[in-house]
Backbone as CSV, one residue per row, in Angstrom:
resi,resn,N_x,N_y,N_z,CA_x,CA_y,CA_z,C_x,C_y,C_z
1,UNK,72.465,-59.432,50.705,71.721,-58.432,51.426,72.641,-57.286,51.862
2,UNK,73.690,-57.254,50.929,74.419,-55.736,51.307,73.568,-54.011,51.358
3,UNK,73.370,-54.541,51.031,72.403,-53.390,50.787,71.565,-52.839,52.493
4,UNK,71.719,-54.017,52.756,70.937,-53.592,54.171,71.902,-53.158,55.345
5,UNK,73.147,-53.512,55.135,74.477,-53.393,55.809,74.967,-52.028,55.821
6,UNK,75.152,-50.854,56.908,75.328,-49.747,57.084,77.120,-49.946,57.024
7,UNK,77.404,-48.646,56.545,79.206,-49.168,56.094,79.942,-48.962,57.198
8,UNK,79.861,-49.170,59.085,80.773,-49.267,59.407,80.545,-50.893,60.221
9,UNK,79.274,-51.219,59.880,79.333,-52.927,59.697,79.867,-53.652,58.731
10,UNK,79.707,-53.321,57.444,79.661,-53.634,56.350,81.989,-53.813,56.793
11,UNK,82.587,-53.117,57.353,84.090,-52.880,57.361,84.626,-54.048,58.039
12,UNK,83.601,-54.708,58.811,83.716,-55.671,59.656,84.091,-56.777,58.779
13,UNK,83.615,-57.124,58.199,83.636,-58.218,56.643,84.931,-58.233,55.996
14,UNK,86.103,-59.104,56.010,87.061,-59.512,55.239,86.207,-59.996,54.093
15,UNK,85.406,-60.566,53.431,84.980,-60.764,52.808,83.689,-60.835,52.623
16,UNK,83.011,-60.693,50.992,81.997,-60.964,50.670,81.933,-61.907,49.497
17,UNK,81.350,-62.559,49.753,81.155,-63.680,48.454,79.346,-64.150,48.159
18,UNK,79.644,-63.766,46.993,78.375,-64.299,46.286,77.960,-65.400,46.049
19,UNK,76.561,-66.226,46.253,76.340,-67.204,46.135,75.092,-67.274,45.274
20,UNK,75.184,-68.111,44.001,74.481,-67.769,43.044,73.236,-69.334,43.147
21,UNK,72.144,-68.525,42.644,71.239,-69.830,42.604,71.681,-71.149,41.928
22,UNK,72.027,-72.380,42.246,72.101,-73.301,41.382,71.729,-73.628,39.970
23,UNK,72.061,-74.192,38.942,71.692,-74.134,38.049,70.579,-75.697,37.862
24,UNK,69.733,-75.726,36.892,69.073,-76.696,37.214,69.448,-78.582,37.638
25,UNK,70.211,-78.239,37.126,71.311,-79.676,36.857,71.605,-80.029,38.390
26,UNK,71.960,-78.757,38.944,72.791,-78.735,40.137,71.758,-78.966,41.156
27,UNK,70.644,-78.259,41.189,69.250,-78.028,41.971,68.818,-80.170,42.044
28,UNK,68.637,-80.430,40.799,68.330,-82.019,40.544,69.039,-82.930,41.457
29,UNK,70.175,-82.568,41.811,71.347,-83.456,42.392,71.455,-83.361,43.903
30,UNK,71.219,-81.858,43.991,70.881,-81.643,45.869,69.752,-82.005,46.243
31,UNK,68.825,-81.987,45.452,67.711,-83.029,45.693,67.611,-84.579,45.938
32,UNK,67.947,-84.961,44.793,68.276,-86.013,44.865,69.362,-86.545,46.314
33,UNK,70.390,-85.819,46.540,71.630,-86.057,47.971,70.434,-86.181,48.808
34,UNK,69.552,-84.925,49.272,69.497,-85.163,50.165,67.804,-85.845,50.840
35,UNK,67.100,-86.031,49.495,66.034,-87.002,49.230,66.287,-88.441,48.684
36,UNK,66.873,-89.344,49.342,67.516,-90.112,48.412,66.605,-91.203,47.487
37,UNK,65.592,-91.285,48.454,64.285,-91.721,47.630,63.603,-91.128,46.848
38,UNK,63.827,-90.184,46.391,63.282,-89.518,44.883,63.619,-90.567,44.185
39,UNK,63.331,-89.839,43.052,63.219,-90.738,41.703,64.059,-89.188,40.868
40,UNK,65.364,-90.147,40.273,65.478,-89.057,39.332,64.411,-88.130,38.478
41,UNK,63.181,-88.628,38.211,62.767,-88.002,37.388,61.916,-87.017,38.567
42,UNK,61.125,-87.556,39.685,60.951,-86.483,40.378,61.590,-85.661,41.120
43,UNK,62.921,-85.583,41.116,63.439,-84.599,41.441,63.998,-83.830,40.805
44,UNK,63.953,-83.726,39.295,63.788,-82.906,38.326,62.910,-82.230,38.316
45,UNK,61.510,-82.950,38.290,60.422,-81.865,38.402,60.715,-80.629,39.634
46,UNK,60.502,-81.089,40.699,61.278,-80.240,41.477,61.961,-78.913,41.530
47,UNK,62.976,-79.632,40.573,64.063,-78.312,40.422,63.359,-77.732,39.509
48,UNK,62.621,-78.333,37.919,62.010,-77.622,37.189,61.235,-76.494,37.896
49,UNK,60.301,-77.151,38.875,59.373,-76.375,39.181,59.483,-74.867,40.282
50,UNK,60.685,-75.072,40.983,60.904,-74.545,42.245,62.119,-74.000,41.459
51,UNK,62.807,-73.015,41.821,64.689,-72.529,41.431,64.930,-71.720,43.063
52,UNK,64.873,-73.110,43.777,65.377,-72.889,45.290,67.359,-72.679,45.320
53,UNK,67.739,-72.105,46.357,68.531,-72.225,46.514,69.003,-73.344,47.374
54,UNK,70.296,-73.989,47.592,70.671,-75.070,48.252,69.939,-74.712,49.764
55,UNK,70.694,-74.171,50.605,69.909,-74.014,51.725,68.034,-74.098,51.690
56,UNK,67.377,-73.671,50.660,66.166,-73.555,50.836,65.676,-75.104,50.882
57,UNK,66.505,-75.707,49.728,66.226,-77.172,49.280,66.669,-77.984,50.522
58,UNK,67.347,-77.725,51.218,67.934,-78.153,52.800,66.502,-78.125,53.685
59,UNK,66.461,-77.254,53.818,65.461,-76.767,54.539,63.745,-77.730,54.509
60,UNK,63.344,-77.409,53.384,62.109,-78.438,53.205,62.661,-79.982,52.893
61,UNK,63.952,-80.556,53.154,64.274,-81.533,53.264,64.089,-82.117,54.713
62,UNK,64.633,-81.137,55.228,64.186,-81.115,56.833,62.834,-81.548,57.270
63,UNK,62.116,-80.082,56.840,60.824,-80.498,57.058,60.227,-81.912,56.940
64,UNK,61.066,-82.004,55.368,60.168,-83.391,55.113,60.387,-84.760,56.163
65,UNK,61.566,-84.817,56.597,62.087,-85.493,57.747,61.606,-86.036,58.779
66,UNK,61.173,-84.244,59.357,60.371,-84.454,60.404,58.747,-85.223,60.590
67,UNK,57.940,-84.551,59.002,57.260,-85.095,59.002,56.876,-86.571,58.481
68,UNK,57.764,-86.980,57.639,57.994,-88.422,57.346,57.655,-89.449,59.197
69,UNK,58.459,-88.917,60.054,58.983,-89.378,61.271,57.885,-89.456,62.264
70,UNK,57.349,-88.215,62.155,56.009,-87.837,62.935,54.479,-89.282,62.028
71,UNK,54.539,-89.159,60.966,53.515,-89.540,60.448,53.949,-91.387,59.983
72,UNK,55.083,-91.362,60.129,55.823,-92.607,60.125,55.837,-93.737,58.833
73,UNK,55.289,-92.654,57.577,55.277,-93.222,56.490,56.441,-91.740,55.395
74,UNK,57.108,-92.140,54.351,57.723,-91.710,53.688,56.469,-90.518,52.878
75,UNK,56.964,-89.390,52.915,56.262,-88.124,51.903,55.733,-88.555,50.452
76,UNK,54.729,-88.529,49.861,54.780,-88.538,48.666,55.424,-87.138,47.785
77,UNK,55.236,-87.225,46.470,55.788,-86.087,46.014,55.195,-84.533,46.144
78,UNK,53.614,-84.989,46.236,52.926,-83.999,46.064,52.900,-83.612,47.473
79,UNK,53.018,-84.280,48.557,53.774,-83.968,49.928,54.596,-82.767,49.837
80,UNK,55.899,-83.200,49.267,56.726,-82.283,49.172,56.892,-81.191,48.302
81,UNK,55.766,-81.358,47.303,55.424,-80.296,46.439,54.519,-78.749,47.373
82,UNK,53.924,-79.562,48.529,52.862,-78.611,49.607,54.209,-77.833,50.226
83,UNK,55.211,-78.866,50.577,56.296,-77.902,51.597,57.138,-77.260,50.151
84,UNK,57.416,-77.534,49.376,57.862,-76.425,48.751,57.372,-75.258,48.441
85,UNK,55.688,-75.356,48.515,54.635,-73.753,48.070,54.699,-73.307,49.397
86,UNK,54.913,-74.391,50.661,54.798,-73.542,52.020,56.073,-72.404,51.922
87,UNK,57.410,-72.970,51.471,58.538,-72.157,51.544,58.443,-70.802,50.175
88,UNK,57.311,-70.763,49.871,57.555,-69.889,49.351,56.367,-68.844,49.325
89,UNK,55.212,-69.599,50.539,54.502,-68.886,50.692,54.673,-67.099,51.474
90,UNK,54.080,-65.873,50.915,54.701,-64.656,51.548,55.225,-64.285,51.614
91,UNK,56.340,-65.453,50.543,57.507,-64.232,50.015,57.932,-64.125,48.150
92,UNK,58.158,-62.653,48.127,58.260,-62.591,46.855,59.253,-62.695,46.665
93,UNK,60.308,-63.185,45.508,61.681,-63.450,45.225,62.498,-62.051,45.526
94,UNK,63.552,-62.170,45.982,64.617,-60.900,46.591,65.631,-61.541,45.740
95,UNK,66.412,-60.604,45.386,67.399,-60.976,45.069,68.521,-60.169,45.673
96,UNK,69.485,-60.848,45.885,70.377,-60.899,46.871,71.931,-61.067,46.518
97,UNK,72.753,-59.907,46.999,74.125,-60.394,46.412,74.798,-58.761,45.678
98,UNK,75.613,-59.252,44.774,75.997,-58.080,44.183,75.716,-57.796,42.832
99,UNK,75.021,-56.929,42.168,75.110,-56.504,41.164,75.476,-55.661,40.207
100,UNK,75.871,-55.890,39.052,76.603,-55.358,38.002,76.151,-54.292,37.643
């Protein structure tokens, strides 16, 4: 989001580093860490279906957490298929970072 950064904020910054969307492989595996009850194969779909970034995939992990806890039975998939359309409900993809 440099772009939104006026340049005598922007001076403040020793660094900027880019952080690139996971690749699918990678998306499968942070899923999997931090869902540990997936099923390899549904947490492929997942990544197939979604190209979240780690934090995002954090995030509705959370969610799912909470509501696992609250409702006191484990999410099904299609559970977590609702909080993944929630996280992406109202927003259109930004892309973010530096470009060439």
């Amino acid at each position: 989001m440099t772009a939104n950064l006026d340049k005598a904020f922007e001076r403040r910054f020793l660094y900027k580093i880019e952080f690139e969307i996971p690749d699918r492989a990678a998306q499968t595996a942070i899923w999997k860490n931090n869902l540990p009850g997936l099923t390899g194969d549904d947490a492929a779909v997942l990544a197939g279906r979604f190209d979240f970034s780690g934090g995002q995939i954090e995030n509705i992990t959370r969610k799912e957490a909470v509501s696992s806890l609250l409702s006191g039975k484990a999410l099904s998939l299609e559970d977590i298929i609702v909080l993944c359309e929630d996280e992406l409900l109202g927003k259109a993809p930004v892309k973010i970072g530096f470009c060439a």
